[in-house]
C-alpha positions in Angstrom: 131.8 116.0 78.3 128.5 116.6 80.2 127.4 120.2 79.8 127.3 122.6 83.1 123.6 122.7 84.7 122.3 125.5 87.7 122.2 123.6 91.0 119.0 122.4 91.6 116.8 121.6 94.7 118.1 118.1 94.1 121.3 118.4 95.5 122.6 115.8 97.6 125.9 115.6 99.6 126.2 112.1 99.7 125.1 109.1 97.5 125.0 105.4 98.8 122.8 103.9 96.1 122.2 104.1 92.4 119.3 103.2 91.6 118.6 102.4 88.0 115.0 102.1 86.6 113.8 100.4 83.0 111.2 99.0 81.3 110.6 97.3 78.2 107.8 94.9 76.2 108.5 92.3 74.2 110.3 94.0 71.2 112.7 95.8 73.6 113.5 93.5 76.2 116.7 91.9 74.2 117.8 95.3 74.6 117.0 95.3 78.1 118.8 92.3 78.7 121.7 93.9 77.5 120.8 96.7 79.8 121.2 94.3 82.9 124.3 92.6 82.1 125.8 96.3 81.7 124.7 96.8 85.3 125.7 93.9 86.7 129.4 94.6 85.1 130.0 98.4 85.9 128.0 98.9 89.3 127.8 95.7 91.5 125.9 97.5 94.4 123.3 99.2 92.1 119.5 98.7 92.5 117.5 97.7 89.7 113.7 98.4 88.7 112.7 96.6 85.5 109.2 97.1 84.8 107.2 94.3 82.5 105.2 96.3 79.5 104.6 93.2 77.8 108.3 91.1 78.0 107.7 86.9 76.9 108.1 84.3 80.0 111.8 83.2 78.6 112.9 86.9 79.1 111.1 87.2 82.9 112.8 84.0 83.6 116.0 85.5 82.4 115.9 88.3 84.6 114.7 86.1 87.5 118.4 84.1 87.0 120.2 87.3 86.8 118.8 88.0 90.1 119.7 84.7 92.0 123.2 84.2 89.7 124.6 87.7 90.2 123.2 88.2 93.5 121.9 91.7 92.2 119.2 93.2 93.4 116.4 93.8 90.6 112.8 94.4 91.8 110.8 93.1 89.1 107.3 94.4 88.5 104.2 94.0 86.0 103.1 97.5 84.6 99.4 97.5 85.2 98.2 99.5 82.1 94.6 99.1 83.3 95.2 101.4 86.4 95.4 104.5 83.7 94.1 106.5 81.0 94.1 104.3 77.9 96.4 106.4 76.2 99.6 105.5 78.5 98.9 101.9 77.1 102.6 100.9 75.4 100.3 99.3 72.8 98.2 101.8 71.6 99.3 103.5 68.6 101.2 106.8 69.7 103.2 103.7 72.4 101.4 105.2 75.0 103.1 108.7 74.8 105.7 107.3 76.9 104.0 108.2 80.1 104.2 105.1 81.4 108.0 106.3 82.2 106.8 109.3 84.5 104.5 106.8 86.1 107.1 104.5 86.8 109.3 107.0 87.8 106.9 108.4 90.3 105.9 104.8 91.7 109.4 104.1 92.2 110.1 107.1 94.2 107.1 106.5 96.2 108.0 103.1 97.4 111.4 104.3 98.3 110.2 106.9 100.3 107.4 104.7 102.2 110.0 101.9 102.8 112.4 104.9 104.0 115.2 103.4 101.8 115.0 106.8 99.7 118.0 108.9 101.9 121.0 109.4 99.5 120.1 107.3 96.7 119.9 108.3 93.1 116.9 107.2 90.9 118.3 107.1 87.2 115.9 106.1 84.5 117.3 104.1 81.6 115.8 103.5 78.3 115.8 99.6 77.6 117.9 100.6 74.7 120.9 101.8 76.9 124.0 100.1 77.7 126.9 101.0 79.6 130.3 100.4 78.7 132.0 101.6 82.4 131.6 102.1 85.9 129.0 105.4 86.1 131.5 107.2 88.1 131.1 110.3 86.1 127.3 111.0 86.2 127.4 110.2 89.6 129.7 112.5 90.6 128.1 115.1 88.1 124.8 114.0 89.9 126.2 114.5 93.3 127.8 118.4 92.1 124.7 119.9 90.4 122.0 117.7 91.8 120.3 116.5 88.7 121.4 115.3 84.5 119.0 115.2 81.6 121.1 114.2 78.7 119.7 116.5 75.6 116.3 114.8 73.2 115.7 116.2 69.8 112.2 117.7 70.5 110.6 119.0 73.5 108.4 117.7 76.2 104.9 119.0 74.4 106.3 116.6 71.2 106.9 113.6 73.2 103.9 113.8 75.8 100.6 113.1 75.4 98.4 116.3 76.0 96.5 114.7 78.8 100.2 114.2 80.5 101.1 117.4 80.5 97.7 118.5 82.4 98.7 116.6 85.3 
């Protein structure tokens, strides 16, 4: 059962798009691909956001198929590491703090919004690791009630961030 949250300024009344956001380099992105094919099973009309951090050709080829085959939409994009502070780089060795997914996040978001495609959609990241095993029915609704759902981590935000990040 999904635990009872405050309503948030998040709220929404209606929701006509889910739009699920990933990313993943090379030694996630079997993961990933699992990831997709969970997608393309349980939510036909969702949008999709994979980010590159570093996936091999066969896998962006993969993903490219998916794409034409399923008829899915997945916007594909390349993670430009160089366009940040060296310590969001996935390959350093604290994996970049994982800020890379507030930046993707945000960058998402953004384009939405300047393509006005934002109204009554849903942004829901998704660790590469995920997978889901029916239609998301549930956190949507739970999304549409109380406006926002952060599963619970087993640390806090000043464990997983990098200083810098939470400066921002």
């Amino acid at each position: 059962a999904l635990p009872i949250l405050k309503r948030t300024f998040f709220y929404t009344k209606r929701i006509d798009n889910l739009v699920f956001i990933s990313a993943a380099n090379r030694n996630h992105e079997k993961s990933l691909l699992q990831f997709i094919v969970s997608v393309i099973k349980y939510e036909e009309n969702a949008t999709l956001f994979i980010y590159d951090l570093g996936m091999t050709a066969s896998a962006l080829n993969l993903i490219k198929s998916y794409q034409s085959e399923q008829g899915i939409s997945i916007n594909l994009r390349k993670f430009k590491f160089e366009q940040y502070p060296s310590w969001t780089n996935i390959n350093n060795k604290n994996k970049g703090e994982w800020a890379w997914k507030s930046v993707i996040f945000r960058d998402v978001r953004t384009e939405l919004i300047e393509s006005n495609k934002s109204n009554n959609c849903v942004l829901i990241w998704n660790d590469a690791g995920n997978k889901f095993i029916d239609k998301t029915n549930l956190l949507a609704n739970y999304i549409k009630s109380y406006g926002f759902f952060s599963p619970s981590s087993d640390g806090t935000i000043v464990k997983w961030c990098h200083p810098k990040q939470l400066k921002v």
